[in-house]
C-alpha positions in Angstrom: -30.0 -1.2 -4.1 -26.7 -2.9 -2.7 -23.8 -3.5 -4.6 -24.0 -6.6 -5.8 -28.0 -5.9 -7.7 -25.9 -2.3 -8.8 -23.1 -4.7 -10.4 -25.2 -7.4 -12.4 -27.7 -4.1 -13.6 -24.8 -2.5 -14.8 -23.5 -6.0 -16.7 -26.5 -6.7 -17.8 -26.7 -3.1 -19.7 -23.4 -3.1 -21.3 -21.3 -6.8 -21.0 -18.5 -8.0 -18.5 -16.0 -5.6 -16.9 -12.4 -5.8 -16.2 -11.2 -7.3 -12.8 -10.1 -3.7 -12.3 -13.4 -2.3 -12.8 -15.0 -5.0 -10.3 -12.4 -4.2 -7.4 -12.7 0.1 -7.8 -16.9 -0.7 -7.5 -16.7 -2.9 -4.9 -14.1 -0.5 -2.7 -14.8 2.6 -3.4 -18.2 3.2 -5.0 -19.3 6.4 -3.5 -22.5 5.0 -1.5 -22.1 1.5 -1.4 -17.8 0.8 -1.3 -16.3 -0.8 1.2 -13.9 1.8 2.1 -16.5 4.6 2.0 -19.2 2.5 3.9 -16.7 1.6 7.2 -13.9 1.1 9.1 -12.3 -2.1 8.2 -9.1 -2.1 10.6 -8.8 -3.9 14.2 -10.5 -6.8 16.0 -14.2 -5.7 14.9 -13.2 -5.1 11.1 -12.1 -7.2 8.7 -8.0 -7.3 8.9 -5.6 -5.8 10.8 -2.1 -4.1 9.7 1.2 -3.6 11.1 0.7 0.0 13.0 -1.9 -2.1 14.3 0.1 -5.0 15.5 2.7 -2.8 17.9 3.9 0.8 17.6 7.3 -0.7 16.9 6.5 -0.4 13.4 5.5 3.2 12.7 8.5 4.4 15.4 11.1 2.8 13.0 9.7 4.2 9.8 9.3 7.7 11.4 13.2 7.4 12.6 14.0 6.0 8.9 12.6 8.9 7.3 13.9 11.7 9.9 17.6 10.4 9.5 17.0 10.9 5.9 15.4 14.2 6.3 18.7 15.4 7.9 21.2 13.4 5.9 19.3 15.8 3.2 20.4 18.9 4.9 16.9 19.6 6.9 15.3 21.0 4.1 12.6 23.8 5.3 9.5 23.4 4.6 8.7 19.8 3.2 5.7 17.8 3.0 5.1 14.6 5.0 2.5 12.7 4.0 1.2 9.3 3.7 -1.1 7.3 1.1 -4.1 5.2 2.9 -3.2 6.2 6.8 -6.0 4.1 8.1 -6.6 5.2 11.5 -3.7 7.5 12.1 -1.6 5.1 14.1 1.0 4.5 11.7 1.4 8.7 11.6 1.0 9.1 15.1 3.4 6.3 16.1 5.9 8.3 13.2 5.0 11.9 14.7 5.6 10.9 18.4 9.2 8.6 17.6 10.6 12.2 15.7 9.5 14.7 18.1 13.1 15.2 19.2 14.4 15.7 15.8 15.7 19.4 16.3 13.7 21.3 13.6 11.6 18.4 12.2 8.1 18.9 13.4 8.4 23.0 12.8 9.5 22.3 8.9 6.9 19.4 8.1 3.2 19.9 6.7 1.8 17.0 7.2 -0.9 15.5 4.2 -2.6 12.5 4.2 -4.1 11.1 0.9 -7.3 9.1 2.1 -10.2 8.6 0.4 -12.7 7.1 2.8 -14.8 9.7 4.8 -15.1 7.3 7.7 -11.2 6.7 7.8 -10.6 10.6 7.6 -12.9 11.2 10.5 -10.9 8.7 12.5 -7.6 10.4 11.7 -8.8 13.9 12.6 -9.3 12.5 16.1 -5.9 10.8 16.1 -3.8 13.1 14.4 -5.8 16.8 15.5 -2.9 18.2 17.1 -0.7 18.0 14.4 -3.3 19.6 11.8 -2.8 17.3 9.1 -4.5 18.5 4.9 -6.4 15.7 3.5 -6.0 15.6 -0.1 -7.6 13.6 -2.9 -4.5 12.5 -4.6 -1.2 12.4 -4.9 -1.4 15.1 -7.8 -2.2 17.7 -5.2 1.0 17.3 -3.1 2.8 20.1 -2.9 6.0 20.9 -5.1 8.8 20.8 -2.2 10.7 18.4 -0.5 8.4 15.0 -0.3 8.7 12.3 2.8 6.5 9.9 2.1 5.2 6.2 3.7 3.2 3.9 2.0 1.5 1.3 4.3 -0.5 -1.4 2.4 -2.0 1.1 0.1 -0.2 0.1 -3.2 -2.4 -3.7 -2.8 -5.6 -2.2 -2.8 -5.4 -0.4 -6.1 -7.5 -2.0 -9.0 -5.7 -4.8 -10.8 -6.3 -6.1 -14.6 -5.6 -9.7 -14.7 -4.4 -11.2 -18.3 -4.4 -14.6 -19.5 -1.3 -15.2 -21.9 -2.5 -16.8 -25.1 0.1 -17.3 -27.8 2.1 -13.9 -28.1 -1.4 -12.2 -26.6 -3.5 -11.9 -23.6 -6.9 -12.4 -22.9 -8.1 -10.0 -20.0 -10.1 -11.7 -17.0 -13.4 -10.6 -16.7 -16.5 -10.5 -14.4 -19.8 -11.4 -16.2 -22.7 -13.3 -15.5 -23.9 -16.8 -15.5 -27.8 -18.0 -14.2 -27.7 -14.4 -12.8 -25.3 -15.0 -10.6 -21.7 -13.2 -10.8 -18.5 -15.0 -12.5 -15.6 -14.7 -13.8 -14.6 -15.2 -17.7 -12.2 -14.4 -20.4 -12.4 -11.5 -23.1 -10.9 -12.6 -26.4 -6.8 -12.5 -27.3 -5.5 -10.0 -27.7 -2.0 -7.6 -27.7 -1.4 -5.7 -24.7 1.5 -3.0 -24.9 2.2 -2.9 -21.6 2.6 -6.5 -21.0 5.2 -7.5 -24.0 8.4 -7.5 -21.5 6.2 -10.6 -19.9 6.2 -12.5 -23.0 9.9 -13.5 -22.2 8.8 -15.2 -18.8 5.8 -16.3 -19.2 4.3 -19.6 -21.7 0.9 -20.5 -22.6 -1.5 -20.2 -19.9 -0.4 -17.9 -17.2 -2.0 -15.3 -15.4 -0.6 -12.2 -15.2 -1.7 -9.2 -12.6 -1.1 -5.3 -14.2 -1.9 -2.6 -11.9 -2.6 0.8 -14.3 -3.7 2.8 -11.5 -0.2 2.4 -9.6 1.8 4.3 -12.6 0.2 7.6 -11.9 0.7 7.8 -8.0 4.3 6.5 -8.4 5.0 8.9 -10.9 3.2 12.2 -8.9 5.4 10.6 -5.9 8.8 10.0 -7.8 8.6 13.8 -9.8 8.5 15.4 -6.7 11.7 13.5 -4.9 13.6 13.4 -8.1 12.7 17.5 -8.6 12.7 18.1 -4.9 14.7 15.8 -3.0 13.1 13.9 -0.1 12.5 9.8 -0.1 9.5 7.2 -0.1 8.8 4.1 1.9 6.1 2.3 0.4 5.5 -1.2 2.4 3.4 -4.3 1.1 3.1 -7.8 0.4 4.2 -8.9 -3.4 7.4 -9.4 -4.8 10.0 -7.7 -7.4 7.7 -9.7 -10.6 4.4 -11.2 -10.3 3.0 -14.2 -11.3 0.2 -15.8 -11.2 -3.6 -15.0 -9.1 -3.2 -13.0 -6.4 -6.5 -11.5 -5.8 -7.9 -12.1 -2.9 -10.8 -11.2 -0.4 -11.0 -10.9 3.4 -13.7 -10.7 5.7 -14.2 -10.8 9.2 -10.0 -12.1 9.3 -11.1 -14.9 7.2 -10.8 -16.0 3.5 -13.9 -15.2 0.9 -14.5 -15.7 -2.2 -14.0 -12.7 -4.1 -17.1 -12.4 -6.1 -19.5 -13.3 -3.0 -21.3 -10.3 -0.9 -19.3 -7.5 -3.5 -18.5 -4.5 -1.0 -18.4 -6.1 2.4 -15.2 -7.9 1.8 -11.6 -5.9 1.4 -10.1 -7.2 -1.9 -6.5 -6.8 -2.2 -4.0 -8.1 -4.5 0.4 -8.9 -4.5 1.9 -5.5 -5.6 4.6 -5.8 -8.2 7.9 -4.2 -7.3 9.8 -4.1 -10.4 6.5 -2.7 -11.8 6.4 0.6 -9.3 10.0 1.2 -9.9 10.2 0.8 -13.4 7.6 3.5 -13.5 9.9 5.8 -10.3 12.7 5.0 -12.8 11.2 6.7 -15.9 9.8 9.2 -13.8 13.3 10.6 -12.8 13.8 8.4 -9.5 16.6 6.2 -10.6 17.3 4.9 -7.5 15.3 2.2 -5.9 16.0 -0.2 -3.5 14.0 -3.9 -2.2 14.0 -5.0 1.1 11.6 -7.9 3.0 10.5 -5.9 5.7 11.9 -8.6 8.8 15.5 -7.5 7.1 14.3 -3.4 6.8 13.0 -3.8 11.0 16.1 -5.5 12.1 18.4 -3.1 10.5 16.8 -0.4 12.0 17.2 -1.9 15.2 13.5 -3.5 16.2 14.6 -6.2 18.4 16.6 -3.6 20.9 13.3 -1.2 20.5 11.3 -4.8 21.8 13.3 -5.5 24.6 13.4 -1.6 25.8 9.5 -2.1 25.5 9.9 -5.5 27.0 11.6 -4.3 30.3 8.7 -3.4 32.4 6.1 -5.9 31.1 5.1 -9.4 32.1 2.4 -12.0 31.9 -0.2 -11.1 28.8 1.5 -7.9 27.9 5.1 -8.9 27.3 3.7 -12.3 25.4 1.7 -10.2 23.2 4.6 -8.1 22.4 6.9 -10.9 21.7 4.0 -12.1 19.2 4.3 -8.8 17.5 7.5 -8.9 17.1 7.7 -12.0 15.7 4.7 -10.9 13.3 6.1 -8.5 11.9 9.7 -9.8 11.1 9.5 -13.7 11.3 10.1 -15.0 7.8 7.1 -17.4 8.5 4.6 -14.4 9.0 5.5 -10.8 7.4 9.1 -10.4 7.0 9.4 -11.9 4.2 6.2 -11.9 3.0 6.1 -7.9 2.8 8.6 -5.9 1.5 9.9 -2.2 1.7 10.3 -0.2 -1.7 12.8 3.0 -0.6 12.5 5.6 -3.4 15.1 8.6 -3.4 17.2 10.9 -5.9 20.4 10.1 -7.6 22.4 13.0 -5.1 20.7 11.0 -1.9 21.8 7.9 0.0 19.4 5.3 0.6 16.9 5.8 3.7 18.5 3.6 7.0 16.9 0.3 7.2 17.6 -0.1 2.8 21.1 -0.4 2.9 23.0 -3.1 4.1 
């Protein structure tokens, strides 16, 4: 059976499911998800990220975090660990930019929350020599000092998607329609967790709520706020969202979200103010926005390009100019993606977050 025959069966039997429901089948269903069933990074998947585009990226974050480490007093032992690592390269370009760091790599244990086989295979071979844990969730982290990145992870969690009508909502829906699948509404109703939205929002509008974000960014904010330690979580979105963001990508190219379920990565805009409203409560209280061309710049990207730049010419110095201008340009991810910096109230903000 593929996944789209296991997703009408399973309407059929018991009615339409939440968007959210739709996006956790068609990712991470145990035999037929896409993250379960491949390896969706790079030229021959379906997208590509920014520890992908240069190691520029993953060097910066890795110097961010280790100047916070010590600005901490070099607490002994801590964890490092990242959600989603993908292939490793974002923790390998990290790993190898803080190698100097007097005490750094003899204090860290390094975990890395992934849940596709395929993907942790891939980061075994990359990451071997630094004998990295794999854990199942954020719950699992250790209770000590946390150093944490966050690379287009937040955007793949399942979103609900609610249609304001009156003072209620009506949740979006996949159903069915001449056997094929579709989307629809559910009827009105009130939704706790959305009445701060009724203030900017009229008649009409769509509005995305991410449930499964509240329990990783609370597992991640406990442990800084209890421990000390800091969080870069990087994505596209914005501090409120508004409006239909879900989306599906396949093969680099726009689908439709609803067509071949589990061979297309579906993502949607993360909400900022959302994730730190929940850090907040969670004893986190400080939080700070960046767009990530403003976070790179700061940390001194451009000078880290043109070091790179030096010996280069021809292809390989024009393909590194592109990637610097992919990642910071306003017109292509700086402004587009932003960096959320989470750290206690005794901490200063990680370099790169403040101005």
């Amino acid at each position: 059976m593929n996944l789209q025959n296991h997703l009408i069966a399973r309407i059929q039997a018991g009615g339409p499911i939440p968007v959210s429901d739709y996006m956790a089948e068609c990712l991470l269903h145990p035999q037929l998800g896409y993250y379960t069933t491949r390896d969706p990074l790079g030229a021959k998947g379906d997208f590509i990220t920014a520890p992908e585009i240069s190691q520029m990226f993953g060097e910066l974050l890795g110097l961010s975090l280790a100047q916070t480490w010590l600005d901490q007093g070099s607490p002994a032992p801590f964890t490092l660990a990242e959600l989603g690592p993908g292939r490793g390269s974002l923790m390998a370009d990290l790993l190898r930019a803080t190698r100097g760091v007097p005490g750094l790599h003899a204090a860290m244990q390094l975990h890395l929350i992934e849940a596709s086989p395929t993907l942790r295979a891939v980061q075994n071979k990359t990451l071997e020599a630094y004998a990295p844990e794999w854990l199942d969730s954020v719950d699992a982290l250790p209770d000590q000092p946390l150093f944490l990145v966050a690379n287009e992870f937040f955007d793949a969690l399942p979103i609900r998607q609610f249609i304001r009508t009156g003072n209620g909502w009506s949740e979006k829906q996949v159903g069915l329609k001449d056997g094929a699948l579709t989307f629809g509404l559910g009827p009105a109703a009130p939704q706790p967790a959305l009445q701060h939205r009724l203030v900017d929002t009229q008649e009409g509008d769509l509005v995305e709520h991410c449930e499964a974000a509240v329990p990783v960014t609370q597992a991640v904010a406990t442990r800084i706020a209890a421990h000390g330690g800091a969080a870069l979580i990087i994505d596209y979105g914005d501090w409120r969202a508004l409006g239909d963001t879900l989306q599906a990508l396949r093969a680099h190219e726009p689908a439709d979200p609803l067509q071949a379920p589990g061979e297309a990565d579906l993502t949607a805009h993360v909400d900022f103010e959302a994730l730190a409203l929940t850090a907040k409560t969670a004893g986190c209280a400080h939080t700070r926005l960046t767009p990530q061309g403003v976070f790179l710049e700061r940390l001194g990207i451009t000078d880290r390009a043109r070091a790179l730049a030096a010996p280069l010419a021809g292809e390989g110095l024009e393909t590194l100019i592109a990637a610097h201008r992919r990642l910071t340009h306003p017109d292509e991810m700086g402004n587009l993606f932003k960096v959320l910096g989470l750290y206690s109230s005794q901490a200063t903000p990680p370099p790169g977050l403040n101005p």
